[in-house]
Structures are given as C-alpha cells and as structure tokens.
C-alpha positions as CSV (number, residue, x, y, z in Angstrom):
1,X,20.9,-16.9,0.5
2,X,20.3,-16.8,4.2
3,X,17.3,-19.3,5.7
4,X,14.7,-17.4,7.0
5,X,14.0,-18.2,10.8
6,X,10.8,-19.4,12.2
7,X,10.5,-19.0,15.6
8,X,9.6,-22.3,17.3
9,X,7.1,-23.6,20.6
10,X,10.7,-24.7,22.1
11,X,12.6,-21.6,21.6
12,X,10.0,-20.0,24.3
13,X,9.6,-22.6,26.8
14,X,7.7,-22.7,30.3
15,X,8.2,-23.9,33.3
16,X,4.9,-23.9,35.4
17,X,1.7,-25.0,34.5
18,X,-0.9,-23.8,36.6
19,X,-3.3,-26.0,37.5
20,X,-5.6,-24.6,40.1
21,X,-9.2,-22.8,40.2
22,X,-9.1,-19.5,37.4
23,X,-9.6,-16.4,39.3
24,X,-13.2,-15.0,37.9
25,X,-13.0,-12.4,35.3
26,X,-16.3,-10.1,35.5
27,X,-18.9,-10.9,32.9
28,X,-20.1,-7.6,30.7
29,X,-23.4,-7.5,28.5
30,X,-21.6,-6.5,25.3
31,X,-21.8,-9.7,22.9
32,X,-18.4,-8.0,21.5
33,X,-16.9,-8.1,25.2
34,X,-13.9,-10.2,25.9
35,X,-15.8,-11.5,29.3
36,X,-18.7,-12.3,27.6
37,X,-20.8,-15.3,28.2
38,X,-19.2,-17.2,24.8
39,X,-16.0,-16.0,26.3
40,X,-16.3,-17.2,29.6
41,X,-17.3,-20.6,28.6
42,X,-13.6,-21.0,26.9
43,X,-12.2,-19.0,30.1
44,X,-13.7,-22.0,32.6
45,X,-12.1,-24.4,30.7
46,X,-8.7,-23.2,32.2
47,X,-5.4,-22.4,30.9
48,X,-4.2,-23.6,27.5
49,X,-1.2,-21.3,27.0
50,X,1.9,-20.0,28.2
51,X,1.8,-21.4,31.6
52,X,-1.4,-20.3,33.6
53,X,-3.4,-18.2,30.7
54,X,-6.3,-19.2,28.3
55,X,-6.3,-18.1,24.8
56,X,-9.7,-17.4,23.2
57,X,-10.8,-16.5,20.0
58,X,-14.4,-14.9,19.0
59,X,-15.6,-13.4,16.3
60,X,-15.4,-9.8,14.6
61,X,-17.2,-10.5,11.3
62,X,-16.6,-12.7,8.0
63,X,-13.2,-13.7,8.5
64,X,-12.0,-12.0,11.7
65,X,-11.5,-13.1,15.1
66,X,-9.5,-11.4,18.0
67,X,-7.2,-12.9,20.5
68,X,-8.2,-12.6,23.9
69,X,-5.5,-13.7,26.3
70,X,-6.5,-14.3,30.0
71,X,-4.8,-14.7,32.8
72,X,-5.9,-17.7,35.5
73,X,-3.8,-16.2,38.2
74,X,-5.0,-12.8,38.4
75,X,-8.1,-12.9,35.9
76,X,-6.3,-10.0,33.7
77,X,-8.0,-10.0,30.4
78,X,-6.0,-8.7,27.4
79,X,-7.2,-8.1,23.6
80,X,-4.3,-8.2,20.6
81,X,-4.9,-5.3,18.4
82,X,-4.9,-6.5,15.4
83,X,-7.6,-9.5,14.3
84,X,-6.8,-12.5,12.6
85,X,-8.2,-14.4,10.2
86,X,-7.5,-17.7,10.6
87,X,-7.2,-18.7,14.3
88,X,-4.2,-19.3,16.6
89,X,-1.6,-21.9,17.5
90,X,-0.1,-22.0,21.0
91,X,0.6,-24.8,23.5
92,X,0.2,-24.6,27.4
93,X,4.1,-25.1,27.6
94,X,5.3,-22.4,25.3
95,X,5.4,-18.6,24.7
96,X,4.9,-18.8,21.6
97,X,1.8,-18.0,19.7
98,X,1.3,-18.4,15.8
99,X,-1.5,-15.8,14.5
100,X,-3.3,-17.4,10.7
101,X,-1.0,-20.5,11.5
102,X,0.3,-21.7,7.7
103,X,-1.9,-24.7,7.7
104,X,-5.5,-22.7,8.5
105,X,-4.6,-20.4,5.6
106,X,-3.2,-23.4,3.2
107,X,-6.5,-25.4,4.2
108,X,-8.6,-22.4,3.0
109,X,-6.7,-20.8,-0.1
110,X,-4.6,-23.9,-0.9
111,X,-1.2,-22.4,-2.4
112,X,-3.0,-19.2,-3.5
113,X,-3.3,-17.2,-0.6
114,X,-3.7,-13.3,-1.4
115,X,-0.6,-11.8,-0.5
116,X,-1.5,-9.9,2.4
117,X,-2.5,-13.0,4.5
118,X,0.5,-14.6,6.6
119,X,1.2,-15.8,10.1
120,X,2.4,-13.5,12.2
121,X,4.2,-15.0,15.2
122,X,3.8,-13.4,18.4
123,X,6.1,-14.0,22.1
124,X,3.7,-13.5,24.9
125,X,5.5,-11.5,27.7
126,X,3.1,-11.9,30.7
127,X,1.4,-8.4,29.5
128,X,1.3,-8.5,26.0
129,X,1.9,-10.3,23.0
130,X,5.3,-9.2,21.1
131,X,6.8,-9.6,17.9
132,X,10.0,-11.9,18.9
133,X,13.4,-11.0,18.0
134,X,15.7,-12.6,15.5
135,X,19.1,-14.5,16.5
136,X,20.9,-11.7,15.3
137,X,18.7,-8.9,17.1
138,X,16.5,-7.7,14.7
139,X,13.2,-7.7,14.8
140,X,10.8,-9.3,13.2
C-alpha cells in the first residue's frame, strides 16, 4: 500500500523575513471586514508567515473562521474562500499553511471527528493560497 504524503513546513521553505514597518492596509466599518479594527490589531503585530505576510483568523459564526492573509510589503489583503473550523498552522519561514491542523480537531472531537472535518493543506503562492502538488504530479 503506498504512504500517503503530507506535505511538510520544510518542503516550502523561505528565504527572506521581512522585518521592517507593515505598509497600512485601510480600515473599513464592516465588523465582517478583513481590515477591520480586530483585524488590524493582529495586522500591527507584523508578519508571521511565508516571509513578509500576516495570517489572521476572525470569526464567521459557531465554528467558522476565515483566513485572511496580508501582505507587509504592499498591504494586499486576501480572504481564502472556504472557512475553517479549527484555526491554522503556518510558520514565518515556510509556505506552507495547514487549515483544521490534526491536533485542533483531535483536541475537540478526540478520535471521533465527523467525517467531513480534515486539514486541508494549502501552499501560499504570493497571491493565493493553493492546494500543493504531489511528488508524482498530482494534485492534491
């Protein structure tokens, strides 16, 4: 049977941190907004993934939260499409990000989790995140 592969922080290494001032993103009155205040407050913080971005999570009701990626350099907000339920992984020196990481949804629904509720793992290509490819060339 072959061994399912598990994309790894290493596998999408980078470089260059940034480590300067975040370029402003403008703040918007919608509490839903990805530059709202709760928003911004993570944003000031500075970058926390892939390189010279800041991942953020907020809130989209019981059990949902979207990933908001934005970038220090240029202040570029983008949303992922689809929420998650459990939070995010993701390092300042990788890539990579893990949507409902194993361990959130073990910690919450022990070895019962429904069916439908897995990580999804993501490869963040400066403009979006993507589902990676497998050694062989598949996708994912």
């Amino acid at each position: 049977m072959a061994r399912r592969w598990t994309p790894r922080f290493e596998d999408y290494p980078v470089a260059d941190v940034f480590t300067g001032t975040p370029t402003p993103i403008e703040p918007q009155d919608d509490p839903g907004s990805p530059a709202s205040p709760h928003v911004l407050d993570g944003w000031r913080a500075g970058p926390n993934f892939a390189g010279h971005h800041t991942v953020l999570l907020w809130g989209c009701g019981t059990e949902c939260q979207r990933i908001v990626v934005v970038d220090a350099i240029t202040g570029g907000v983008y949303i992922e499409p689809g929420p998650t339920s459990h939070g995010a992984e993701f390092r300042i020196d990788s890539a990579r990000l893990i949507a409902a990481p194993r361990e959130e949804i073990r910690a919450d629904h022990g070895d019962r989790a429904p069916s439908w509720l897995y990580p999804r793992y993501y490869r963040w290509t400066g403009t979006e995140l993507v589902q990676p490819t497998l050694p062989d060339g598949s996708e994912r």
